[in-house]
TILORO-825156 format. One line per field, with one value per residue: residue number from 1; x, y, z of N, C-alpha, C in turn; residue in one letter. Coordinates in steps of 0.1 Angstrom, whole numbers. Each point is the difference from the previous one (the first is absolute). Example, Ala and Ser with C-alpha at 12.3 -4.5 7.8 and 13.67 -1.06 7.14 Angstrom:
<nodes>
mifi (1	2)
n.u (132	-4)
n.v (-57	11)
n.w (78	-7)
ca.u (-9	9)
ca.v (12	11)
ca.w (0	0)
c.u (9	-8)
c.v (12	11)
c.w (0	8)
dofi (A	S)
</nodes>
This chain:
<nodes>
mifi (1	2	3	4	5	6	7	8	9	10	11	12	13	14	15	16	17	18	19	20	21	22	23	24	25	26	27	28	29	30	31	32	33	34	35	36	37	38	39	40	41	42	43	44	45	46	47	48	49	50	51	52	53	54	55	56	57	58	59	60	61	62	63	64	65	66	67	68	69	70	71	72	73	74	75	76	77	78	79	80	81	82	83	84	85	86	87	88	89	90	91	92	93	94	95	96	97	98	99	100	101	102	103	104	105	106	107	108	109	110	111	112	113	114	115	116	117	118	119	120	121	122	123	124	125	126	127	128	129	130	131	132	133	134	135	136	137)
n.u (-821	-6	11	-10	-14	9	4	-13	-5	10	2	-15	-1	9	-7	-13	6	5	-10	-8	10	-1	-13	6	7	-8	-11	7	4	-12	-6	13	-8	-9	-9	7	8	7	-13	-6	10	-3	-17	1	9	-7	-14	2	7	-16	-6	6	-2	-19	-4	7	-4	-12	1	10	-12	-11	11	-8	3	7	5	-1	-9	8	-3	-10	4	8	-13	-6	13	1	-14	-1	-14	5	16	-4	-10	8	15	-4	1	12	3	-10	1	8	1	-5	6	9	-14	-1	16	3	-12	8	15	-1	-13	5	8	-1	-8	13	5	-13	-4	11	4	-15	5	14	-6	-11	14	6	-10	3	15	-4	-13	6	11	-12	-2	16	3	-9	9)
n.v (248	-16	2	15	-4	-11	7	10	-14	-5	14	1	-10	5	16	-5	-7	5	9	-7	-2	16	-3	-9	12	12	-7	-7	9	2	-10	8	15	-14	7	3	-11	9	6	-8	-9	5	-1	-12	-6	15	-2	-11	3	3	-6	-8	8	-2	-15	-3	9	0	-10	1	5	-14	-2	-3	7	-10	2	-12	3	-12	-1	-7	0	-5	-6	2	-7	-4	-6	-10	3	15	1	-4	9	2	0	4	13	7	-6	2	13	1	-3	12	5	-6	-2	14	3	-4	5	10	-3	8	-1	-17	-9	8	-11	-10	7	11	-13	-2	12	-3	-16	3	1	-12	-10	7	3	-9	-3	6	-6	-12	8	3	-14	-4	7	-6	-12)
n.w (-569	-6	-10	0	-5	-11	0	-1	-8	-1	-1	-1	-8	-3	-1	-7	-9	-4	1	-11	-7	-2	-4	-9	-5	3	-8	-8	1	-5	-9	-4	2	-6	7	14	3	6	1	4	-5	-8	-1	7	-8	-12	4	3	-17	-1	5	-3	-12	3	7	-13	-3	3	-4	-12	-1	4	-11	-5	-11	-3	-7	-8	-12	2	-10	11	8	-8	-7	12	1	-17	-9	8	0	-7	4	11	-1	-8	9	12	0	-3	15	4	-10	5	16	-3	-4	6	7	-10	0	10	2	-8	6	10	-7	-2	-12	-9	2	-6	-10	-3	-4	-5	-9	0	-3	-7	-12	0	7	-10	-10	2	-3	-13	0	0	-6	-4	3	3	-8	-5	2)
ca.u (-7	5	13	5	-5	5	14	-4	-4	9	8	-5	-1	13	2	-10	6	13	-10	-2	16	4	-8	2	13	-3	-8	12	9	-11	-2	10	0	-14	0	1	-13	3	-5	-9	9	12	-5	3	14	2	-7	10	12	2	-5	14	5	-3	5	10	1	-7	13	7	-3	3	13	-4	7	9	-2	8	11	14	1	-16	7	11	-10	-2	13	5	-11	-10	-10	-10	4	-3	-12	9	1	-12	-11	10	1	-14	-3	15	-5	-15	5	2	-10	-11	4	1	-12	-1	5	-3	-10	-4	12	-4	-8	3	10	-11	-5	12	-1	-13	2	6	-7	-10	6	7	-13	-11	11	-2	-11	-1	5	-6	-13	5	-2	-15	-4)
ca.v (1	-5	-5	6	-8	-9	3	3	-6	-5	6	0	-17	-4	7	-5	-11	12	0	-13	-5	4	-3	-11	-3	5	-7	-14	10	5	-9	-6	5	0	-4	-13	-9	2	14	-5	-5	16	12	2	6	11	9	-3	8	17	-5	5	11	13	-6	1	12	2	-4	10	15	2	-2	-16	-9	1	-7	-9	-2	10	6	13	9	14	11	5	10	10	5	4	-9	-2	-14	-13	-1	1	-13	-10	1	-10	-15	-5	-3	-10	-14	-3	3	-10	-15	-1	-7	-13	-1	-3	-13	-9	7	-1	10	12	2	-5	7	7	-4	4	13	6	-5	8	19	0	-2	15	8	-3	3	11	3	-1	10	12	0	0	20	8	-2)
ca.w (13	7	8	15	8	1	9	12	6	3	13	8	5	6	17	7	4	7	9	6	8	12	6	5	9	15	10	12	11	17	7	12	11	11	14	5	9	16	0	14	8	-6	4	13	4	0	12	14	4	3	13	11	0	7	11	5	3	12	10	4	6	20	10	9	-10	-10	-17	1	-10	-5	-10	0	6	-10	-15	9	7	-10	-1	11	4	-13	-10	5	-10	-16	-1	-4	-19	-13	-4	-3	-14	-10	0	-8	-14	-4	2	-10	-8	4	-6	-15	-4	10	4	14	11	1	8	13	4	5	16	16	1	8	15	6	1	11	11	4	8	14	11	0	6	14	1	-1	10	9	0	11	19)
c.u (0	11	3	-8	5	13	-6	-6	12	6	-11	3	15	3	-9	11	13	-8	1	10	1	-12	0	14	-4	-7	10	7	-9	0	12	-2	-11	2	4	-8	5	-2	-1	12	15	-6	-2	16	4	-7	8	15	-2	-4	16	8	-4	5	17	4	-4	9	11	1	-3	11	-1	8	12	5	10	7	12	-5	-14	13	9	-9	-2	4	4	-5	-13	-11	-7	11	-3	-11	1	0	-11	-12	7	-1	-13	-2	11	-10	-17	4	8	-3	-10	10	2	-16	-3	3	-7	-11	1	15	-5	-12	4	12	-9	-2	11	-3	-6	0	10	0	-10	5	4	-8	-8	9	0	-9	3	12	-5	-9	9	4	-10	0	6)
c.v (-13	0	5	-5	-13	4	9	-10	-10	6	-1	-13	-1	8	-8	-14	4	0	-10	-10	8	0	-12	-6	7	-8	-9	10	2	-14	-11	7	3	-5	-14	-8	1	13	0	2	16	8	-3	0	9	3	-5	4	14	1	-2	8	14	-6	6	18	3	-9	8	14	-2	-8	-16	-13	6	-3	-13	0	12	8	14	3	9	10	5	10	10	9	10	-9	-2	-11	-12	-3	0	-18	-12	-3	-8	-11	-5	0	-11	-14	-4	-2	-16	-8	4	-7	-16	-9	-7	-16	-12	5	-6	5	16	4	-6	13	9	-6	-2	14	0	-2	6	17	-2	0	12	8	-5	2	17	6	-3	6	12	3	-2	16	3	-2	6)
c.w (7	8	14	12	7	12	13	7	5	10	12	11	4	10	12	8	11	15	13	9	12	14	9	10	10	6	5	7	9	6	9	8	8	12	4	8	14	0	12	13	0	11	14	5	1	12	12	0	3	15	5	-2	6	16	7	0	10	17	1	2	11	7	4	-9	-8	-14	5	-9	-6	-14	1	13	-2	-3	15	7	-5	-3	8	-2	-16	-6	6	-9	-8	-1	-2	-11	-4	3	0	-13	-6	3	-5	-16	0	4	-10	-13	1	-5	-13	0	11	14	19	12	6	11	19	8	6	16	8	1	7	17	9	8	11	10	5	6	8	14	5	10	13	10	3	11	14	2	9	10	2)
dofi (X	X	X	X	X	X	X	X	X	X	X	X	X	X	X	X	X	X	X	X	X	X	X	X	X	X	X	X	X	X	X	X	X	X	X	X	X	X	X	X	X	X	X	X	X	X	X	X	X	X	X	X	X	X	X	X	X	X	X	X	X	X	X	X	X	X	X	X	X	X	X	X	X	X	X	X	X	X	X	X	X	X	X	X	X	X	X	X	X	X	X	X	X	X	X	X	X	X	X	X	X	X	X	X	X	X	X	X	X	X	X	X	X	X	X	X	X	X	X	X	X	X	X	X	X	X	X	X	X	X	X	X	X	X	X	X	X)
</nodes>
């Protein structure tokens, strides 16, 4: 009887250990994938790229505007309005997705690349607005 105790007890402590390793290898896999430190700075790039994306629809349904860019102009032409909006998801998540990677290595780069984004996206939509407000009159 010992002996079976001796070996349930052994299998126990080595699944326990087994266990353990893999516990510990998830925790360092989650923790490459904790949050970042430009949440702040993601989550207003994301709100001002959707901001010229509802902007820039609304212009081109009253005719007052045009797409500039060659490549949201093809998804447009080809597409229609849901691919301009395609497009632009896509490229808003691509460029969120690689300033949260850029983050990891290089939290401030990552934050300087944000603040052009932002500045840029602000300029657009505010060109936007005041586009919009030239419609009304």
């Amino acid at each position: 009887m010992p002996c079976a105790s001796t070996a349930s007890r052994t299998l126990f402590f080595s699944t326990l250990a087994t266990v353990g390793d893999q516990f510990g290898q998830a925790t360092k896999a989650w923790s490459r994938l904790r949050p970042t430190t430009c949440l702040f700075e993601t989550s207003w790039f994301l709100t001002l790229g959707v901001a010229d994306m509802v902007m820039t629809t609304v212009l081109l349904n009253t005719g007052m505007a045009c797409e500039i860019n060659p490549l949201a102009r093809f998804f447009l032409f080809s597409i229609g309005l849901h691919g301009l909006v395609g497009y632009k998801c896509v490229t808003l998540v691509v460029a969120a997705v690689c300033a949260q990677l850029i983050t990891r290595h290089r939290p401030r780069t990552a934050k300087a690349v944000l603040h052009t984004g932002i500045w840029v996206q602000l300029v657009v939509v505010a060109y936007s607005v005041v586009l919009l407000t030239l419609v009304d009159e």
